[in-house]
matplotlib code that plots the C-alpha trace (Angstrom):
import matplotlib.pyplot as plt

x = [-47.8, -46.6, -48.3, -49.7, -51.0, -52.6, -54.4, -55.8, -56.5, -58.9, -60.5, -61.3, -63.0, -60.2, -59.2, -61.2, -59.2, -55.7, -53.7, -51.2, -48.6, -45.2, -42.5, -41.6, -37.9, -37.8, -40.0, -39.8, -41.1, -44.5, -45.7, -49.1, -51.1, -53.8, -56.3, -57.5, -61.3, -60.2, -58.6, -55.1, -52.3, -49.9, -47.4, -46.9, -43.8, -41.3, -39.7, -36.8, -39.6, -38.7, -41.2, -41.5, -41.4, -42.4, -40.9, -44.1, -47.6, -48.0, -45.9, -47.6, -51.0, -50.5, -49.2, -52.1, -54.6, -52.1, -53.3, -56.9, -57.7, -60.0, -59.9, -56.8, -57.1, -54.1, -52.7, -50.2]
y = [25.4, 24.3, 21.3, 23.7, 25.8, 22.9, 21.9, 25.9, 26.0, 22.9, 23.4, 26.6, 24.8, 26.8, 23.8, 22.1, 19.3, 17.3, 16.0, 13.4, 13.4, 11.8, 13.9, 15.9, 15.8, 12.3, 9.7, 7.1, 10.1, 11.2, 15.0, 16.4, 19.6, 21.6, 23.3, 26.5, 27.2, 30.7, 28.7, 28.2, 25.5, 24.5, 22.0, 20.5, 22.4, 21.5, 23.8, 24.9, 25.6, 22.9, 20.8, 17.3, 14.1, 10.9, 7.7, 5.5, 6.3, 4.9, 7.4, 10.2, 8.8, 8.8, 12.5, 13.6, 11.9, 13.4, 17.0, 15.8, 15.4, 12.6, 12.2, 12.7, 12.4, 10.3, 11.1, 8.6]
z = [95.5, 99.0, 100.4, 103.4, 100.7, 98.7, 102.3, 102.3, 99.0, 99.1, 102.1, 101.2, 98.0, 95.6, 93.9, 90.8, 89.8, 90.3, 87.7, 87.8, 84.8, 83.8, 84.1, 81.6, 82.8, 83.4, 82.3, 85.1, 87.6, 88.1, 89.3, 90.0, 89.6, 91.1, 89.0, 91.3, 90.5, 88.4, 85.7, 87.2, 87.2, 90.4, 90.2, 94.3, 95.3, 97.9, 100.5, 97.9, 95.3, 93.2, 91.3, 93.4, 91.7, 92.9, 91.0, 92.6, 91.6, 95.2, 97.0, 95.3, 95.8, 99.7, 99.7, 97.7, 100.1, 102.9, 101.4, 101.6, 98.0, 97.2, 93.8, 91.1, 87.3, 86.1, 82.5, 80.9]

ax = plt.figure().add_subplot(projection="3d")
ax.plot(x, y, z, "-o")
ax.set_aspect("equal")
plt.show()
């Protein structure tokens, strides 16, 4: 999901939960996910639709609370 999307999608109350995981791909990176409210996952997309990755927890924190989430579960 686009980050304009994410902004929608949680304003509109859609979203349940955010998840912040390693990633998969690469250890040293971190990637999060949007539980919508009808039981489905979104990984934050970029423009190209590719999966971003932050390598700083801090870097994703401020572009999750750029989208207007408030609260994000981290899993390590």
């Amino acid at each position: 999901m686009k980050r304009e999307q994410v902004r929608e999608c949680h304003t509109e109350g859609h979203i349940s939960a955010t998840h912040v995981i390693q990633n998969p791909a690469n250890s040293g990176e971190w990637i999060v996910f949007f539980k919508k409210s009808a039981g489905r996952s979104y990984f934050l997309v970029d423009d190209n639709d590719e999966v971003e990755s932050f390598s700083r927890l801090d870097d994703l924190i401020e572009t999750v609370r750029g989208l207007g989430i408030k609260f994000a579960e981290i899993h390590m």
